[in-house]
C-alpha positions as CSV (number, residue, x, y, z in Angstrom):
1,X,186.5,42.0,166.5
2,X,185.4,38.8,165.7
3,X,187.3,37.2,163.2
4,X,190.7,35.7,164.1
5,X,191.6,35.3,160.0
6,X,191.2,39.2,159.6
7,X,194.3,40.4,161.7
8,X,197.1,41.9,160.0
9,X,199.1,41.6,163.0
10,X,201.7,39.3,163.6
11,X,201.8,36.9,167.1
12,X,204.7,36.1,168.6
13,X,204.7,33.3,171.5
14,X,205.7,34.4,175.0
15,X,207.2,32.1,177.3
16,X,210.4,29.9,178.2
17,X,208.8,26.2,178.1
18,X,210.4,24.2,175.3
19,X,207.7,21.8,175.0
20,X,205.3,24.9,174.7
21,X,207.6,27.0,172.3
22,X,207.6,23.4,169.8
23,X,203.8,23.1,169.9
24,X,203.1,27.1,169.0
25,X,206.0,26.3,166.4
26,X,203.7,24.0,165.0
27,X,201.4,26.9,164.6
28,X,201.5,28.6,161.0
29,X,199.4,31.7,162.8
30,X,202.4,32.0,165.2
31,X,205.1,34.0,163.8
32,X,207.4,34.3,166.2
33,X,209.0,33.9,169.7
34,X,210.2,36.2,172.9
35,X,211.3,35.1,175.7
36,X,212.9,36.9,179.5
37,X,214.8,35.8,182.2
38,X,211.9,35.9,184.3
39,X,210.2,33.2,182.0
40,X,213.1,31.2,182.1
41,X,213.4,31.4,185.6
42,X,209.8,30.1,185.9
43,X,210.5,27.4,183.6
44,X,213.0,25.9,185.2
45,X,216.2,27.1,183.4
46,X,219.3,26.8,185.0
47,X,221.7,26.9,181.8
48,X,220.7,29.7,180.0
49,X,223.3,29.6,176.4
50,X,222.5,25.5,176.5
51,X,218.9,26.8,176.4
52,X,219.2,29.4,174.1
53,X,221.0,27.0,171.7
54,X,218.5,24.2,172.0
55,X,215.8,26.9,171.5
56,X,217.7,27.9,167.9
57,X,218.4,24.6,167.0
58,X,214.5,23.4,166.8
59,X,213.1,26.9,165.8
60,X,215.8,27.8,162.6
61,X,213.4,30.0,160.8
62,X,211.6,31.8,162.6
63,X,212.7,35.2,164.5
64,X,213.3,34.2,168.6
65,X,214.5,37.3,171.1
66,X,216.9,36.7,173.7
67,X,217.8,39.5,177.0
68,X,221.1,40.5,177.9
69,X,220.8,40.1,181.6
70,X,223.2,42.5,183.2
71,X,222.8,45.0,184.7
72,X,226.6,46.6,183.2
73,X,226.6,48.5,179.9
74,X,229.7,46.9,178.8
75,X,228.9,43.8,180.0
76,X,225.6,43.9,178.2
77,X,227.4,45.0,175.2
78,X,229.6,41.4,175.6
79,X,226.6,39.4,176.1
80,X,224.3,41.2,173.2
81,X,227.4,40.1,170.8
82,X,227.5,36.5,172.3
83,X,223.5,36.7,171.4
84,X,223.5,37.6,167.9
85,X,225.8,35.2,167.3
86,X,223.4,32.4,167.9
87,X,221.3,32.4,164.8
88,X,220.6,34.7,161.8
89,X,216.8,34.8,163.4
90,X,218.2,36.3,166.9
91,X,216.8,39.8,167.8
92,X,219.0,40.5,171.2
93,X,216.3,42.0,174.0
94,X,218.4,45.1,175.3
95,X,216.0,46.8,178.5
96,X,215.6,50.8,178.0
97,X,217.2,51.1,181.0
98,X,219.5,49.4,183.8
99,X,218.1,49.3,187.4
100,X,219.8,52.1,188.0
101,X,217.0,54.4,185.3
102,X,220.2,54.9,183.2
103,X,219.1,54.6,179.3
104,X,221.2,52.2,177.7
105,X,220.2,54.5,174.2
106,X,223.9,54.8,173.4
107,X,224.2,51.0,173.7
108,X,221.2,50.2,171.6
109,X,223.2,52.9,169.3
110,X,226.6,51.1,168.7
111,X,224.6,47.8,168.6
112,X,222.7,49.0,165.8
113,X,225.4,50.5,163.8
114,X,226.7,47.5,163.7
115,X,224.3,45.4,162.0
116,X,223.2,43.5,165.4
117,X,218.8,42.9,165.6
118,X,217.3,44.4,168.6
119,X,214.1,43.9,170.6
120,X,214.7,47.1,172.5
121,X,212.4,46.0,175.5
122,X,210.7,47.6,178.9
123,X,209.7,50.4,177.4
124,X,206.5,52.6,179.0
125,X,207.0,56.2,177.9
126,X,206.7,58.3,174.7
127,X,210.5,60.1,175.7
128,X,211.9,56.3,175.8
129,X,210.3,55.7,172.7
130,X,211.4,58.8,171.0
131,X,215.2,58.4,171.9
132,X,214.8,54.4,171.2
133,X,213.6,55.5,167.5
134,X,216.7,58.1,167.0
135,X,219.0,54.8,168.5
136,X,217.9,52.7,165.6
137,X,220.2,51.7,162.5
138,X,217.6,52.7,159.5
139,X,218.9,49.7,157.5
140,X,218.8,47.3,160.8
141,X,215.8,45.1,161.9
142,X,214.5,46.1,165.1
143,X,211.6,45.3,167.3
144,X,210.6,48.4,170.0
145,X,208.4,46.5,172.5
146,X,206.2,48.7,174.7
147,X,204.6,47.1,178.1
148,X,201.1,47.9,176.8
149,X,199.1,45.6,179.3
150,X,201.4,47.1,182.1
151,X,200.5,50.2,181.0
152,X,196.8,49.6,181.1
153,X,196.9,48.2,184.8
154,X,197.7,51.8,185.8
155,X,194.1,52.7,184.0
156,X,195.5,54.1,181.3
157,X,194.0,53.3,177.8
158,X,197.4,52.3,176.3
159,X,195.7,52.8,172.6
160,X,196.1,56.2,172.1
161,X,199.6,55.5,173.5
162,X,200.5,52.6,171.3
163,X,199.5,55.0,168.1
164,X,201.6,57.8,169.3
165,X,204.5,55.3,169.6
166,X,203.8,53.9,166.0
167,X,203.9,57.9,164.5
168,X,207.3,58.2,165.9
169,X,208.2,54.9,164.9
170,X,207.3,55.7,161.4
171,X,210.8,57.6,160.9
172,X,212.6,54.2,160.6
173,X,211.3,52.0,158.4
174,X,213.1,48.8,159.8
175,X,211.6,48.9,163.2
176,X,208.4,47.1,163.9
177,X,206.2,48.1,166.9
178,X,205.2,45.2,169.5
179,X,202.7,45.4,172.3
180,X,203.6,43.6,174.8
181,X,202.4,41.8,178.3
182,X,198.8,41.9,176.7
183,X,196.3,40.7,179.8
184,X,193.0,39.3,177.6
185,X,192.6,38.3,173.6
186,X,190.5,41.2,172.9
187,X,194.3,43.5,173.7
188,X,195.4,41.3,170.6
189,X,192.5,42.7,168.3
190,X,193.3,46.2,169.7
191,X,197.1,46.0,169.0
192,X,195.8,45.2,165.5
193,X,193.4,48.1,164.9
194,X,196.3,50.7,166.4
195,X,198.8,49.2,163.8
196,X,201.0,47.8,165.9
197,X,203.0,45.2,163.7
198,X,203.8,42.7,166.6
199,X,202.0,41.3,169.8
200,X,203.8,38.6,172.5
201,X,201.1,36.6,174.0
202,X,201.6,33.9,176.3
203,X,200.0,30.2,175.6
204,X,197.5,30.5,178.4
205,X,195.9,33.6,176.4
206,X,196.8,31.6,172.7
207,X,194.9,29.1,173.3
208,X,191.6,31.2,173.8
209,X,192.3,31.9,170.1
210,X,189.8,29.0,169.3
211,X,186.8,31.3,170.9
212,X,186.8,33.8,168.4
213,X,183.7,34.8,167.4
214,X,181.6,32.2,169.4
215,X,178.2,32.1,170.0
216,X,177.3,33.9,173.6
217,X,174.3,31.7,174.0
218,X,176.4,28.7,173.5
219,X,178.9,30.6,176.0
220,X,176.5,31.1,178.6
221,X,175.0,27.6,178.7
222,X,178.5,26.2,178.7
223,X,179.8,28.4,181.9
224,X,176.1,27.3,183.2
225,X,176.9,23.6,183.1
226,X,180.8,24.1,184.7
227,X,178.7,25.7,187.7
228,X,176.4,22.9,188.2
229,X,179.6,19.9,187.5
230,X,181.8,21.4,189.8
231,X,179.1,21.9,192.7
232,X,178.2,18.1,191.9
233,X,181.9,17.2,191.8
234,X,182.6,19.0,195.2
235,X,179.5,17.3,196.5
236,X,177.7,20.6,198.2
237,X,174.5,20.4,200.2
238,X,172.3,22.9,202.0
């Protein structure tokens, strides 16, 4: 797990900060975007389509997923359409479930059968993943994103989990397993070794990419001297 060049997986940027989104776009490693409106809400985004369009319009070629945001399944079903239409790299981010725990699997259904890319997203359990599976168009794209480092802060090993969910995601050949909300770099290289195709990482936790495989020695004398420079800094006597 220390070589950054040997992961199959691919790395999708997390966040809603268009500064942040054009510098990971820079990134040949980064293969992908996601975003939520929690993201954009702590970004600073008031106008969510001018956004979305502005996001499209600097990132053509690369696949970007944007959420439906009601909390209606035929209002959801307006705004998915709405979505797709904004670029041939859109995958629309439909949640399992309303905030009511009713599935929206007949949603992500029709959706499907009609040719529209989904990032079916907020998913925890096996069941969701199962019925999210039989939803899928086998011809479509689609991205099922499980909440893996959610998962794990109720001390559960989400590996195990993660490979069930990529068995049952075998029967459609289209849809590409992400783990999502990952907590550390290492979840990156275990997403990789459980065969998940996708991971969404935030840029805090991208840019700790550059410590792959460095020395601990090195490490340890480098945490060493921010100890003694911030205790100088903060002028501290006894």
């Amino acid at each position: 797990m220390s070589n950054a060049s040997s992961l199959k997986i691919k790395i999708f940027a997390d966040g809603a900060d268009l500064k942040g989104m054009l510098e990971m776009y820079r990134r040949p490693d980064i293969k992908g975007f996601t975003t939520n409106p929690t993201l954009m809400r702590k970004a600073g985004v008031s106008d969510y389509r001018a956004f979305a369009r502005e996001v499209v319009a600097a990132i053509p070629d690369r696949p970007i997923s944007f959420e439906v945001f009601s909390d209606d399944f035929a209002e959801m079903e307006t705004q998915a359409r709405e979505i797709a239409r904004w670029g041939e790299n859109v995958n629309v981010k439909i949640p399992v479930t309303n905030t009511r725990g009713e599935p929206s699997y007949a949603l992500v259904k029709r959706l499907a059968a009609e040719g529209i890319k989904l990032n079916v997203t907020a998913i925890f359990t096996l069941d969701q993943v199962r019925e999210v599976v039989a939803a899928l168009d086998p011809k479509v794209p689609a991205y099922v994103s499980i909440f893996a480092g959610r998962i794990a802060d109720t001390g559960r090993d989400p590996m195990p989990h993660m490979a069930a969910a990529k068995a049952l995601c075998g029967s459609k050949p289209r849809a590409e397993l992400i783990w999502a909300s990952p907590r550390e770099l290492l979840n990156i290289f275990h997403a990789d070794a459980v065969g998940c195709d996708i991971i969404t990482v935030t840029n805090d936790l991208l840019a700790k990419l550059g410590g792959v495989g460095k020395d601990l020695g090195v490490f340890s004398l480098e945490t060493v001297k921010m100890f003694r420079d911030d205790a100088v800094k903060a002028g501290f006597k006894l």
